[in-house]
Structures are given as structure tokens and as C-alpha cells.
N, C-alpha and C positions, 0 to 999 in steps of 0.2 A: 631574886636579883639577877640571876642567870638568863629566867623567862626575858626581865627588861631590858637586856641588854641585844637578845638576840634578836626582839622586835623593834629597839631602832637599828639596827644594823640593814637589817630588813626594807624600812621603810629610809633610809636614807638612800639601798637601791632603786626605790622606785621612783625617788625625788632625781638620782643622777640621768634615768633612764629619760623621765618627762624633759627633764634640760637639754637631752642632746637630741631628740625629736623637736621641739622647741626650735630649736638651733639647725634643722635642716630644712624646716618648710618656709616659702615666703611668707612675708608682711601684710598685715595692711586685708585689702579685702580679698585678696587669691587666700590670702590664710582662712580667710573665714568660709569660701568655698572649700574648701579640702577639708575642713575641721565638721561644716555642718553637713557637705556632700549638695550646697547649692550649685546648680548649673553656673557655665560661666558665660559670659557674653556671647551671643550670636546660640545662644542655646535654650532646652528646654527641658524639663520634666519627664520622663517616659509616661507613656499615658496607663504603662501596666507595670508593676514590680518598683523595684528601688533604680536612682541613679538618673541619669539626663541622657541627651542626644541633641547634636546640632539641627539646628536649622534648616529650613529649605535652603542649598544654595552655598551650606557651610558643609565642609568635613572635619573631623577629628584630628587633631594634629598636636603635640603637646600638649596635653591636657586642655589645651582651648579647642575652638572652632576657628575653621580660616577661609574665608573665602574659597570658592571655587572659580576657577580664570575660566573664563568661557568665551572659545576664539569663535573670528567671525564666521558667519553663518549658520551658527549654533543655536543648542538651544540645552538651558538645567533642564536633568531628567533623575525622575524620585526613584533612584537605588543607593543597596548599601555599599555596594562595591561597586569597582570601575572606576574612571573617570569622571561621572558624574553629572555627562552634559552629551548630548547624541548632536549628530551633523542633520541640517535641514533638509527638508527635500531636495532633491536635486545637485545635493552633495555628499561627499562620503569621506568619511575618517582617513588620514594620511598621516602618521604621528599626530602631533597636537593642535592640528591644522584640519579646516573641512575645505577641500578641495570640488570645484562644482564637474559633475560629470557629462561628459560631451557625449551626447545624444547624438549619433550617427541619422542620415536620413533613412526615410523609411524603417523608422524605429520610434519607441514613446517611452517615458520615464516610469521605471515602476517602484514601486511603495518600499520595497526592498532591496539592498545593493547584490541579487541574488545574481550568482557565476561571477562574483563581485565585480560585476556590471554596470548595474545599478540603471539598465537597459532591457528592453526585448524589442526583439524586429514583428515589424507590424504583420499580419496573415499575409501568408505569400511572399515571404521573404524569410532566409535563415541568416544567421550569423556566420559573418566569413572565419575561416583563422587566420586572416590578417588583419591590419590595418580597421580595426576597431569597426567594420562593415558590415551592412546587412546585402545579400543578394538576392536576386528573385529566383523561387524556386520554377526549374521547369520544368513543369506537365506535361507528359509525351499525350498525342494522339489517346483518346478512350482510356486515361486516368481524371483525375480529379482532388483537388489539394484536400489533404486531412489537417486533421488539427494537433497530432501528436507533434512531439518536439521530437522524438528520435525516428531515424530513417531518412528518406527520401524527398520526404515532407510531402508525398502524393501517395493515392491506391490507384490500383485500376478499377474500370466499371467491372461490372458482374457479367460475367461471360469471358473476361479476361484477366490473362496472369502478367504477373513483372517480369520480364526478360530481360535485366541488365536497366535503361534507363526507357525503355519500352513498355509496351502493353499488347501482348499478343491474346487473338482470339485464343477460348477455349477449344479445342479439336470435340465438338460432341459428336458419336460414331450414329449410326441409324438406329433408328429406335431405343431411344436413351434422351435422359434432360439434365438439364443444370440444377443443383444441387446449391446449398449456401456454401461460403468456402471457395467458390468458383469449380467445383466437383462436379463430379456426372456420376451417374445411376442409369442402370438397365431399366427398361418399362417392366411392369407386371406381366410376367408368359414371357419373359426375356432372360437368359442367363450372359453374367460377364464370360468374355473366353479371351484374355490377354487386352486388347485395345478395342475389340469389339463387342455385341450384344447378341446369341444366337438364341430363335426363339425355341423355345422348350415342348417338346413333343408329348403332349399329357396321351396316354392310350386309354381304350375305352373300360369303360368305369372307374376315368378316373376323371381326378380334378385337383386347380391349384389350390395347395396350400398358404394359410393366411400370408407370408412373406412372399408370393408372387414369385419365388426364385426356385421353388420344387413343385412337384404335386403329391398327392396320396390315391389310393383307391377309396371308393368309394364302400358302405357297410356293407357286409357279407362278401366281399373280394379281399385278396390278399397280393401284395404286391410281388413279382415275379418276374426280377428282372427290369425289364422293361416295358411288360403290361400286367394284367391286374387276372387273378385267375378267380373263378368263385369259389367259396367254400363248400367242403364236402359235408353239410351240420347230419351227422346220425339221430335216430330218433331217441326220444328223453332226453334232447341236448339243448344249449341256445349258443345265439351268438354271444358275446360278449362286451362289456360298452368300450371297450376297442375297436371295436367294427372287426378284427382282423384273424379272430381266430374263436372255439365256441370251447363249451365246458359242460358236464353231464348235469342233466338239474338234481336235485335232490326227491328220493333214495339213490341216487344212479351213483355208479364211480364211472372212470373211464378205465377200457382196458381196451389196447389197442386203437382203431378207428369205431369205437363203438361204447356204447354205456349199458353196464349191467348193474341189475338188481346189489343190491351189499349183501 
């Protein structure tokens, strides 16, 4: 008797509980979307998992979809967030508004509203900081307009440096060449000495070494100073493939300037 009692108590909860759901959701066929989880107007199916999604064109807004207002010169563009509609070419967002962008002379409309511009000055012109203009860049004497957007909007030629809005010759000293960089380098038989090139005095038996900037003596001399002396090789000895100094051959040791038996 107890069990029957406690099971309608029971289920006349679950009867109060269906009433006052009942009682909170619309009529009619919004009831019947919420009840089966049909899309609702202006809407559709997901194409993966459970649930819906507006329309091209619609967004989410109280359980419906609602139009998207899309001001002039616009255009709907397929994201989930944002606004929901991008400005045309040739214009660019200003609050809810596409506002069209005035194209200075000597300038052309680019794809992007990038330096939010939505401009660039044509080659051989930079953008001013004023007055939404482009100017012409100008090229001193033996420079030539680059293509970088930062700087002076010019290099100089090769042989010369920038000095301020200029292009001065390189100073190449005698016996010396221009280098990449606009640099110099001493000739081979040439050493630098401050802003000049002083040629290098090789003594006999000797000769430049591979960097053209020293020399060595040549095998069987050794260097001394500033010329090259020969070596004194004792017998049972050789030179060495250093060229510069000798060693006792085997059985020999060396003891003193000489090689003896072990």
C-alpha cells in the first residue's frame, strides 16, 4: 500500500513538472521547432552533428534568424562572426557605413584598405604626412629610385655613397677597386695602411701568400724578419712538409743541430 502510494506521488511530479514546461514554451509551430529541434525560418540543418544554422545572409538572433542589413556599397560575406557583409572595392568600413576612398593623384586603389588607406602612390612617388598626398621622390645626381617602401625611396649607383640627400663618388685610393657594398679592397701585392694601399715588399725566396695581403718563404727557407734565410738540414735529416723547419729521419733523434744514431 505504501509502495502505491509513493508511486503516484511520484508521478504526479512529473505530471506538475511537464505543465509548467508546457506552459513556458510557444504555440503553434515555434513549439514544434523547440520540441523536435526543427530549424526555424531563414534556416537550415548543420550539414555535421545535431542542431541548425541560418542562412546565407541571416544571423542568429533569438532563436530565429534575421536578416543581415547590408549598407550601400557592400557586399554579404560567409563568416561566423562580425558584421557579416565587407565594403566594396574602392570603399572601406566607417561604422555601418562603406564610405568610398579618395584616391590622391599619382596614386592607384589597392585590394586592401592597408595603412588604412586603402591607397599606394604609384613608383616614384611617396606618401606625404599630410593632406592625403603622394610626392615625387627626388633622385640626386648618380642615384636611382628603389623599390623599398622605407627610406629615401632611392640608392646611389655603385661607386657611390648617400651623403644626406646626395650621392658622392667613392674615394678609391691607387691601386685598390670597388668591392659590392660600395667598398674597396687593396690589389693582390697590396696592403691597406689607414685610407691607402702600400705594396708589399716579398724578399727573395719568397712569395705571396694565397690572400695576396702577406707572403711566406718559400721550402727550405725560413722566415726571418723580413727576408727568408735557408735552412741549415744536417745529414740523416729532412725538411719537413712545412717547408720551414727539418726533423731527423728514422733511426736518428735530434740532439742539438745534428742527428744521432738511438
Amino acid at each position: 500500500m505504501r509502495k502505491m502510494i509513493m508511486g503516484r506521488s511520484r508521478a504526479h511530479i512529473v505530471l506538475a513538472g511537464i505543465s509548467l514546461l508546457l506552459a513556458s514554451v510557444p504555440s503553434g509551430a515555434a513549439f514544434s521547432q523547440i520540441a523536435t529541434g526543427a530549424p526555424p525560418q531563414n534556416a537550415h540543418a548543420k550539414p555535421y552533428g545535431t542542431g541548425w544554422q541560418c542562412d546565407f545572409g541571416y544571423r542568429e538572433m533569438n532563436r530565429g534568424c534575421t536578416a543581415i542589413e547590408v549598407p550601400a556599397n557592400a557586399h554579404l560575406v560567409d563568416v561566423t562572426f562580425g558584421r557579416g557583409w565587407g565594403c566594396d572595392r574602392g570603399y572601406r568600413a566607417a561604422g555601418d557605413a562603406c564610405t568610398k576612398v579618395e584616391v590622391p593623384a599619382n596614386a592607384y586603389l589597392t585590394d586592401t584598405p592597408n595603412n588604412g588607406r586603402g591607397w599606394e602612390c604609384n613608383r616614384g612617388y611617396r606618401a606625404a604626412n599630410t593632406n592625403n598626398a603622394c610626392a615625387a621622390v627626388n633622385v640626386p645626381e648618380n642615384g636611382f629610385l628603389s623599390d623599398s617602401s622605407y627610406g629615401n625611396g632611392w640608392e646611389c649607383n655603385r661607386g657611390y655613397l648617400v651623403a644626406g640627400t646626395a650621392c658622392v663618388a667613392v674615394d678609391v685610393p691607387a691601386n685598390a677597386y670597388l668591392q659590392s657594398g660600395n667598398r674597396w679592397k687593396c690589389n693582390r701585392g697590396f696592403r691597406l695602411n689607414r685610407d691607402s694601399c702600400l705594396r708589399i715588399d716579398v724578399p727573395q725566396n719568397g712569395y705571396l701568400d694565397a690572400t695576396g695581403e702577406s707572403w711566406r718563404c718559400e721550402r727550405g727557407y725560413r722566415r726571418d724578419n723580413v727576408s727568408c734565410s735557408a735552412l741549415a738540414v744536417p745529414a740523416n735529416a729532412h725538411i719537413t712538409n712545412s717547408g720551414d723547419t727539418w726533423e731527423c729521419n728514422s733511426p736518428y733523434r735530434r740532439l742539438g743541430d745534428g742527428c744521432v744514431p738511438l
